[in-house]
C-alpha positions, 0 to 999 in steps of 0.5 A, spaced: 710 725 144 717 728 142 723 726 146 727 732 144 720 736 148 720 731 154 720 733 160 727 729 165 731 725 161 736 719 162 742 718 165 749 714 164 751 713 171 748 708 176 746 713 182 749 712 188 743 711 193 740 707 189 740 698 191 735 695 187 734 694 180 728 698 178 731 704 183 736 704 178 732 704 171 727 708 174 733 714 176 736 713 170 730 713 165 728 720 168 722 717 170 723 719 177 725 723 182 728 723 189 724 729 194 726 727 201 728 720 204 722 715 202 719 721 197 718 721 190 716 725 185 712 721 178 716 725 172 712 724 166 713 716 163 712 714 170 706 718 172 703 715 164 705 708 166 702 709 174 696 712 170 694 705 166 694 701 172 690 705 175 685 705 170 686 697 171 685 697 177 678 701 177 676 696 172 676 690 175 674 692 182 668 696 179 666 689 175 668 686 182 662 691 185 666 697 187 663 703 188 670 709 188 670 715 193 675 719 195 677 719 203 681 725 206 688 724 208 688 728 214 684 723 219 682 726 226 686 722 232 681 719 236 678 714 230 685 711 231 685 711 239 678 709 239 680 703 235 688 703 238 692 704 233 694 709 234 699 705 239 699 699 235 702 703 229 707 708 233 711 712 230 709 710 223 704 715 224 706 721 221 701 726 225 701 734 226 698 739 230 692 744 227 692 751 230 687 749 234 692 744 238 688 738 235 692 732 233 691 729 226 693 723 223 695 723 215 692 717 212 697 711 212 691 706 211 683 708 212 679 702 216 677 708 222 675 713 216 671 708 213 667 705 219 666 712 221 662 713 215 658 708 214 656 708 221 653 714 218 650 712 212 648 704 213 642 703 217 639 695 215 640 689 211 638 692 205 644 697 205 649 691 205 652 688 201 656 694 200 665 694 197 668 702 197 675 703 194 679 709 193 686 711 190 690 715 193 697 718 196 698 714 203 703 716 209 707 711 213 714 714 217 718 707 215 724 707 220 728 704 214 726 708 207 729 702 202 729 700 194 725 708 191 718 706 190 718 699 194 719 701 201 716 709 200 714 714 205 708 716 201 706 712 195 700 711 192 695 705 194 688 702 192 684 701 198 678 697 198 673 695 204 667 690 203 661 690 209 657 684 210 651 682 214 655 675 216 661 671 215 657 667 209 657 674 206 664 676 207 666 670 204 663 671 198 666 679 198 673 676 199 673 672 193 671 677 189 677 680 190 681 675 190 679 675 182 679 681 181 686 682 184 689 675 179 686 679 173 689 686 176 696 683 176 695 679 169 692 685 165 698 688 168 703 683 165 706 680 172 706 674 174 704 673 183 704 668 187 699 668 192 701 666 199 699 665 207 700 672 210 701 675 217 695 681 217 700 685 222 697 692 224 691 691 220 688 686 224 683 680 222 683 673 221 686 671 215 690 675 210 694 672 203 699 676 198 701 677 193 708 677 192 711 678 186 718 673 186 724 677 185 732 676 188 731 684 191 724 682 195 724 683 201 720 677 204 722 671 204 716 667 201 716 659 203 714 654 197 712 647 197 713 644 190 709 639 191 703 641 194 703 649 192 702 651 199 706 657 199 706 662 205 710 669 207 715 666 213 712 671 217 706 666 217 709 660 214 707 653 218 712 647 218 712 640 220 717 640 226 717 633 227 718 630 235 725 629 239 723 623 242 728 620 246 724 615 250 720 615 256 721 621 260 727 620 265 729 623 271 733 630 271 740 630 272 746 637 273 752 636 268 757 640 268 758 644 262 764 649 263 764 655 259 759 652 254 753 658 253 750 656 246 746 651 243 751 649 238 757 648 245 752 645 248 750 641 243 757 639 242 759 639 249 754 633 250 754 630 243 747 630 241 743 633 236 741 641 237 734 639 236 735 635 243 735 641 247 731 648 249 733 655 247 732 661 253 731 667 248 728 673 251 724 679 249 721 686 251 714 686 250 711 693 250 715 694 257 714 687 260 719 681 260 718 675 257 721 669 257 721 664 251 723 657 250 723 654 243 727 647 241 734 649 240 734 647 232 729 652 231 729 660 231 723 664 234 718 667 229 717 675 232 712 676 228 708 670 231 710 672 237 709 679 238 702 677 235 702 672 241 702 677 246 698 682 242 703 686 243 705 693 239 712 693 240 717 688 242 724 687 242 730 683 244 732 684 251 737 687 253 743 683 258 742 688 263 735 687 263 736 679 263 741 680 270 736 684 272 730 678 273 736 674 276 736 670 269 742 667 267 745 668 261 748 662 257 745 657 262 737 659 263 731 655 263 724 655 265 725 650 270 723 653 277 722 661 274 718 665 277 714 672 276 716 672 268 711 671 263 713 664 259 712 663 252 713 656 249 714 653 242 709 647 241 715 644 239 717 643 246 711 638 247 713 633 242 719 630 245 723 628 251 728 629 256 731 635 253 737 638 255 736 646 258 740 651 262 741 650 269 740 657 271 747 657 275 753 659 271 756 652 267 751 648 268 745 645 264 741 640 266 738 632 262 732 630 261 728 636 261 720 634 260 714 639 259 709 640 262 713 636 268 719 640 269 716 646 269 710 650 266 709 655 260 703 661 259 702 660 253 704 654 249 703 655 241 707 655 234 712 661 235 717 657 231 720 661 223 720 657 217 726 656 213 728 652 207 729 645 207 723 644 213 717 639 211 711 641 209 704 641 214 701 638 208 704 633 204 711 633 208 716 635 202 721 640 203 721 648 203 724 651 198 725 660 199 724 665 195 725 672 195 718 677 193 715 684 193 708 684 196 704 688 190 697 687 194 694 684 201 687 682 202 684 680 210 678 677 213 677 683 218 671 681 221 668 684 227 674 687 228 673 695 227 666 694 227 665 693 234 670 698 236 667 703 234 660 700 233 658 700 226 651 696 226 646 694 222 638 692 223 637 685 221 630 683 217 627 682 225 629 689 226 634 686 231 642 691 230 647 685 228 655 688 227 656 689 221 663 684 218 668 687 214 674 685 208 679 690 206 683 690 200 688 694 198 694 693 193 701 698 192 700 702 185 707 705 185 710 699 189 706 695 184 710 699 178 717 697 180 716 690 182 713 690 175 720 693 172 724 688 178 721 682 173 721 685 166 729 687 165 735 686 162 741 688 163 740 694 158 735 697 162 727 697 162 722 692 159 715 693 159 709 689 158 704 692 154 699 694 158 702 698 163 709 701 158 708 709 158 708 709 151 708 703 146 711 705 140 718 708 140 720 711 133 727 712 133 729 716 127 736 715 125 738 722 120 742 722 114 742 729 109 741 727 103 735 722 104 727 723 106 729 720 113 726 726 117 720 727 112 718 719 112 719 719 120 714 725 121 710 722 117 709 716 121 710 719 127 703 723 125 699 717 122 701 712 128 698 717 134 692 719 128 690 711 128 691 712 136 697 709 138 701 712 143 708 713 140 715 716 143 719 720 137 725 720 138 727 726 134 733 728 137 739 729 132 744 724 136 748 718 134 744 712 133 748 707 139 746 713 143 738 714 141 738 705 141 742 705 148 735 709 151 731 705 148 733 699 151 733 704 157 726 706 157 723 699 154 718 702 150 715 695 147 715 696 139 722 700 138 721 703 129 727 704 126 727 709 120 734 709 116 736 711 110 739 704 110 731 702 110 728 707 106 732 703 101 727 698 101 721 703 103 721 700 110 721 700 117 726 696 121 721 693 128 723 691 134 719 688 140 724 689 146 723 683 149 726 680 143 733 680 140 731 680 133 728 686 128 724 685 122 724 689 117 716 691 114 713 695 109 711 702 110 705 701 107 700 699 112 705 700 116 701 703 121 695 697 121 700 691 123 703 695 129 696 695 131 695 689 130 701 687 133 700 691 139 693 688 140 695 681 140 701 683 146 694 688 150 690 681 150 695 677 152 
């Protein structure tokens, strides 16, 4: 290709709108374009790159037992009643009207469509196992469109799902994922780290990602250096340690005079946070929760809501909290009636606590659970941050930030039995079919690959997935055979197959290196009058600071060569 014919080109300025680095490099690289808010167009070199790792994708999972299909975008609404997400996903689901007044959903995922099709086509045992996939364009209404590709409002995505007779069976299935997806991201050039995951709306027992760390990330991913056990702070658990302050001792009302958070009233009574309970209040899809946690900690809403299974949640308004007869600042569990309690299991492992007394400036000693006062449910709702210990081998956390580049659940049951996907056993008895679901984010997947691979000039791409591989840059000169040994080149590199950028255009020689660090093509080739002096080329991988001067002779079959050694490895 050309770069004078090149569709889109690069840019000087840094745009305005865009916060994150691959963002940036991909506006001004011309490899992307803005639509509408959260909505992109792929212009040529991304579209290239986004194209190789499709074709990595469909090879490792077509060797992981893959079958690919193609499933509609648009997807009748009552599949997502029948299995209730259509309230657990609200207002992400971009849903339209028909003009027959039948409400249809656009695709943000595919678990309903793809129940609903193999109820129809699976009918015994000797049907399963069975693992279909597709990619295709998603849609998700994001309240909060960030970072260009990462956080879109529709993008590109792998989705696989696994269909098992049994656990046994569903346990084999996801471990073929999970070594197809570490072969994936490695043939993609990027390093993951797989963690522990919350399976958020789409459900399922046991979930891990793989995040792709980088300072711009979005989750924050809590690492043991020790052990390796490594989780999404969602999901992370930690050894809280006890506040074990001797045998449970009589209540007693202190004084506490314009003291109302943890930090006043910890001072106030000179004792450490971790010795008191924290009231936090929620909203619950319309109910009214009450949550008590030990003061040091903060409350993991995602841990909560998964709680109280509940498809919205929110902090409580004061007027909310008035309204129950709470008093704010001074609240505890301690005589609340008609109020749902939601407990931290850290307020099982220590004693006499310090708590609200539930009447302005005042707080009560000696607090003990469950004597004082009882909970609905007592579980682990409490976030994981830096220094706390790990469950495992009690070394402190390290925090990292991270892109989620794919997702991989234990679905079980779950879709089957809502919308009754059997299957008939040896026996001739129906059993429900056990399902995994398997999806990774080709255009997030893109720019996470850039939010690792960069420098301050501009892209680095790893070999594999660059759009091309070769950017010829030809520096002219009247006068020399600059123009004539450039397209010489150019013609015998894409004969011998190799995917090469011409930079032909008659620009500066700072210009045409400045958007070649921009674009990061691997190999960048210099032809010069200085180099034609010595009947050579000047090479360059990108990634490196020095260049190298080879012959043009057999020119083209070392590139090759040098080229092979960066795809194998």
């Amino acid at each position: 290709m050309r770069l004078s014919k090149l569709f889109a080109k690069t840019q000087r300025e840094i745009p305005a709108e865009a916060d994150t680095i691959s963002h940036r490099l991909l506006l001004r690289g011309g490899m992307i374009s803005q639509v509408a808010t959260g909505v992109y167009t792929y212009q040529p070199l991304a579209w290239r790159s986004l194209r190789k790792i499709e074709q990595i994708i469909r090879e490792e999972i077509d060797r992981a037992g893959g079958q690919e299909v193609s499933m509609p975008v648009l997807q009748p609404i009552e599949l997502w009643q029948k299995s209730g997400r259509d309230q657990a996903l609200g207002k992400t689901l971009f849903k339209l009207v028909d003009r027959r007044d039948h409400t249809l959903v656009l695709g943000p995922t595919h678990e309903e469509v793809v129940t609903d099709i193999v109820i129809h086509n699976i009918r015994s045992y000797r049907d399963l196992p069975v693992n279909i996939y597709q990619i295709q364009t998603k849609f998700r209404d994001e309240p909060r469109p960030r970072a260009g590709l990462i956080r879109g409002r529709e993008f590109a995505m792998m989705d696989a799902y696994s269909f098992d007779r049994d656990q046994a069976g569903l346990d084999t299935s996801y471990q073929k994922m999970l070594s197809a997806y570490k072969a994936i991201l490695a043939r993609c050039g990027t390093e993951a780290t797989i963690v522990e995951a919350d399976s958020g709306a789409i459900g399922g027992k046991d979930s891990l990602e793989f995040m792709l760390l980088t300072d711009s990330g979005e989750d924050t991913i809590i690492i043991c250096r020790k052990c390796g056990y490594a989780a999404n702070a969602e999901k992370a658990r930690f050894n809280k340690g006890g506040a074990d302050n001797g045998r449970p001792l009589p209540l007693e009302e202190v004084s506490t005079p314009g003291m109302q958070s943890i930090e006043q009233v910890a001072g106030f009574l000179n004792v450490p946070a971790g010795q008191t309970l924290k009231a936090v209040f929620y909203v619950a899809d319309g109910n009214f929760i009450f949550v008590v946690i030990r003061g040091d900690l903060p409350v993991n809403e995602i841990k909560l809501k998964n709680t109280l299974k509940a498809n919205d949640l929110r902090m409580a308004t004061e007027a909310e909290v008035l309204e129950k007869g709470i008093v704010p600042g001074s609240a505890s569990p301690i005589g609340i009636k008609n109020v749902k309690v939601i407990a931290d299991d850290s307020v099982e492992a220590g004693t006499n606590f310090i708590a609200g007394g539930n009447k302005p400036d005042t707080h009560v000693k000696n607090v003990n659970y469950p004597r004082d006062f009882k909970a609905d449910v007592v579980t682990d709702i409490a976030l994981a941050r830096a220094g706390d210990t790990c469950p495992h081998c009690s070394t402190p956390f390290t925090a990292v930030r991270g892109i989620e580049v794919g997702h991989i659940f234990k679905l079980g049951t779950l879709y089957s039995e809502k919308l009754g996907a059997y299957y008939t056993d040896e026996n001739g008895v129906s059993r429900i079919i056990v399902m995994g679901c398997y999806g990774i984010g080709l255009s997030r997947l893109l720019a996470a690959a850039i939010e690792q691979h960069h420098d301050d000039k501009g892209i680095i791409w790893p070999v594999p997935i660059a759009p091309y591989h070769v950017y010829l840059c030809a520096l002219y000169r009247e006068g020399t055979k600059v123009d004539e040994t450039a397209e010489k080149l150019y013609a015998d590199l894409q004969t011998a197959g190799i995917e090469v950028l011409f930079d032909d255009r008659k620009e500066s020689p700072g210009v045409k290196f400045n958007d070649a660090d921009l674009l990061g093509i691997p190999l960048r080739v210099t032809v010069s009058a200085r180099t034609l002096e010595k009947e050579s080329a000047e090479v360059k991988w990108r990634a490196e600071k020095e260049a190298q001067l080879l012959p043009l002779e057999d020119l083209v079959t070392v590139l090759k060569q040098m080229l092979a050694g960066k795809m194998r490895a």
